[in-house]
C-alpha positions as CSV (number, residue, x, y, z in Angstrom):
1,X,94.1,108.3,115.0
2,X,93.1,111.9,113.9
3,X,95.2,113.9,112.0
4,X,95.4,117.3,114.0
5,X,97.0,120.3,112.3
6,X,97.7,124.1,113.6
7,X,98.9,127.2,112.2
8,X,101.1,129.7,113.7
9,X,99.4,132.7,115.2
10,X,100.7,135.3,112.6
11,X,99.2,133.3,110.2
12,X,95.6,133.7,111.8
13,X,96.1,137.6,112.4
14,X,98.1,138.2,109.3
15,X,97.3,135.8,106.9
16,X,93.5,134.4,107.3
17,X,93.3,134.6,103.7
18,X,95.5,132.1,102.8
19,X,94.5,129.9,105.3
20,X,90.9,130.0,104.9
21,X,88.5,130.3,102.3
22,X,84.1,131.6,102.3
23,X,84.7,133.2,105.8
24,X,81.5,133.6,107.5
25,X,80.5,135.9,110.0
26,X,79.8,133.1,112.2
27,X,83.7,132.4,111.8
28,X,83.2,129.4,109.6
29,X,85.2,128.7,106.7
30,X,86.5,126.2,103.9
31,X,90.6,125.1,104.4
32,X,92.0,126.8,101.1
33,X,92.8,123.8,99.0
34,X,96.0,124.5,98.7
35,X,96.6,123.8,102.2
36,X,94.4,121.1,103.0
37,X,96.3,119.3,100.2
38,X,99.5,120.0,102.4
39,X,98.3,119.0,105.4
40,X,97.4,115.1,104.2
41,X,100.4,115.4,102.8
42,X,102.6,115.3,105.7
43,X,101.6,111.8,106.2
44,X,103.7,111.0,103.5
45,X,106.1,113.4,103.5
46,X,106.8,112.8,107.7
47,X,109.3,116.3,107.6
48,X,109.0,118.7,110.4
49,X,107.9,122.1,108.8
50,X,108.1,124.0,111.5
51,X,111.8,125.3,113.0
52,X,114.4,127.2,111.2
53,X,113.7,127.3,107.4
54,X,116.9,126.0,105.7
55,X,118.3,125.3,102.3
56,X,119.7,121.7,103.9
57,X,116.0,121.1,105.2
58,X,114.4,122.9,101.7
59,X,116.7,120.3,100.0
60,X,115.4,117.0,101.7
61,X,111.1,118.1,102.0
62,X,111.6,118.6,98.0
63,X,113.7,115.1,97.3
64,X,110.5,113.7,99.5
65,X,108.1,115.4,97.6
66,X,110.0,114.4,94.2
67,X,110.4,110.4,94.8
68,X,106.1,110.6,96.0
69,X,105.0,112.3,93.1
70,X,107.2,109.6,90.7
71,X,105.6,106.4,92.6
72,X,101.9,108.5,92.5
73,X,101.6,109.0,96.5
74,X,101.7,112.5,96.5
75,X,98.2,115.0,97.5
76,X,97.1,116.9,94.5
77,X,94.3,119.3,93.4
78,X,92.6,119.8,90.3
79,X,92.0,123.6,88.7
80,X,89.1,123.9,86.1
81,X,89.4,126.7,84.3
82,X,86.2,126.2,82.3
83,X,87.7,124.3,79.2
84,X,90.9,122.9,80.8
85,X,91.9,121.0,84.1
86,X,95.4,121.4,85.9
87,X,96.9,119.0,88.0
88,X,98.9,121.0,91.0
89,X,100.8,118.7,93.5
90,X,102.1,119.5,96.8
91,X,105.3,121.0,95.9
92,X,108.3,123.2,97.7
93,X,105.9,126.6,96.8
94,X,103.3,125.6,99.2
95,X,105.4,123.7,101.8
96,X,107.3,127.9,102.0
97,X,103.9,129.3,102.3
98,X,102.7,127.2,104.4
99,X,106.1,126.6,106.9
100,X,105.2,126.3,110.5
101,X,102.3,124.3,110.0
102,X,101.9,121.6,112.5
103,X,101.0,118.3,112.5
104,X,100.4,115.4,114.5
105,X,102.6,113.6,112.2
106,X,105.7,111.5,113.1
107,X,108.8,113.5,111.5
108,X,111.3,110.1,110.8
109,X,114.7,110.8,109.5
110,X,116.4,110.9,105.9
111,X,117.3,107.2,107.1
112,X,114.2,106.1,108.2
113,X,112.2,108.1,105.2
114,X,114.4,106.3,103.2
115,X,113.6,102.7,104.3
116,X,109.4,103.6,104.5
117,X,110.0,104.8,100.5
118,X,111.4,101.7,99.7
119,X,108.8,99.5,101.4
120,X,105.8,102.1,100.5
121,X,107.2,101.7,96.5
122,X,107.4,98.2,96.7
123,X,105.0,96.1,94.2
124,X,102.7,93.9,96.3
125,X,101.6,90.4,94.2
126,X,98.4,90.5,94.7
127,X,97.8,93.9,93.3
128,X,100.3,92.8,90.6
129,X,98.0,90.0,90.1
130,X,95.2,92.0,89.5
131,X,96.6,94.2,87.6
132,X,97.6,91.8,85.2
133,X,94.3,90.0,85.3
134,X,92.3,93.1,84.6
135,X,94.9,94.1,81.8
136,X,94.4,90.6,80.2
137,X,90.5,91.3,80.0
138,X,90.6,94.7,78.6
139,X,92.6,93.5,76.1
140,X,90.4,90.3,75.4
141,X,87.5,92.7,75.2
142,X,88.4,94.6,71.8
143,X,91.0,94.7,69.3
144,X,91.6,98.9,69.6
145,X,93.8,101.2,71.8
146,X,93.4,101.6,75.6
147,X,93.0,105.3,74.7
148,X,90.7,104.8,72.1
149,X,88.7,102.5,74.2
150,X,88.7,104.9,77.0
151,X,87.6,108.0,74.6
152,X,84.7,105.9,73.6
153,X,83.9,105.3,77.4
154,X,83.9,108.8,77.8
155,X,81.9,109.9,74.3
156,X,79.1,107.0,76.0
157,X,79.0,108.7,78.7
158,X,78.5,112.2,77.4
159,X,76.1,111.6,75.5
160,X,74.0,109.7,78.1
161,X,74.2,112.5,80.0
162,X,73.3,114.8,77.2
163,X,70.2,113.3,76.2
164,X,69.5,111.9,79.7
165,X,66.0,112.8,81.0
166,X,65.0,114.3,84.7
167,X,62.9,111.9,86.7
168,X,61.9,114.5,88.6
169,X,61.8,118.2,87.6
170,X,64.0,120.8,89.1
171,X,62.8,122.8,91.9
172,X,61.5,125.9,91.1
173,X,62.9,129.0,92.2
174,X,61.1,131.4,94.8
């Protein structure tokens, strides 16, 4: 099954810009990420965002957004400002700018949220099991740090790709 989204109207004659990023004259355009990072998220979230905007409803879309972000489901997006990255989940900001989006989402109740949380959090053996397992051979592979093994990994890496020759040469420009 797709997941289908719309915006209201006023959005699209008042507020393209948030919507929509690289507008072309042939009326094609990149979802601002901000956005598209909402829209997955409502498969999580499963909260109406369209309707009356209340402080009850406010209240219950951020205790969602809270419990997904502490068990690691919840949609984020990465800002590079050159030096430094920043982690920005979905959060109660974008769910405001964003209210009256629509999605083809089933909305379940603070009782039946409840119950998919529990079951979605749940630990599953088998990907205990391999997290174990693959714990146990990191650690039987050297006698340092998991972050000074993974610095290491990383330094590699860099300097591969610094000293890393082209196997064929750029293309020239016009």
């Amino acid at each position: 099954m797709s997941l289908n989204w719309k915006m209201p109207d006023e959005f699209h004659k008042n507020k393209k810009h948030l919507m929509y990023k690289n507008i072309k004259d042939d009326d094609s355009a990149d979802v601002q990420v901000e956005l598209e990072c909402l829209i997955f998220s409502t498969m999580h979230i499963q909260h109406n965002l369209t309707g009356e905007m209340t402080e009850e409803v406010l209240i219950e879309i951020e205790r969602r957004l809270n419990l997904l972000k502490g068990i690691g489901c919840l949609m984020s997006y990465s800002l590079f400002d050159g030096t430094n990255h920043r982690t920005i989940h979905t959060n109660l900001e974008s769910v405001i700018r964003y209210w009256g989006l629509d999605t083809n989402v089933s909305h379940l109740s603070r009782t039946a949220w409840n119950k998919r949380f529990i079951k979605m959090s749940e630990i599953r053996p088998y990907e205990f099991k391999y997290t174990v397992q693959e714990a146990k051979e990191n650690i039987a592979k050297s006698d340092v740090t998991q972050a000074d093994r993974i610095m290491a990994e990383m330094m590699e890496a860099k300097a591969k790709a610094e000293t890393a020759e082209l196997d064929t040469p750029p293309a020239e420009s016009a």
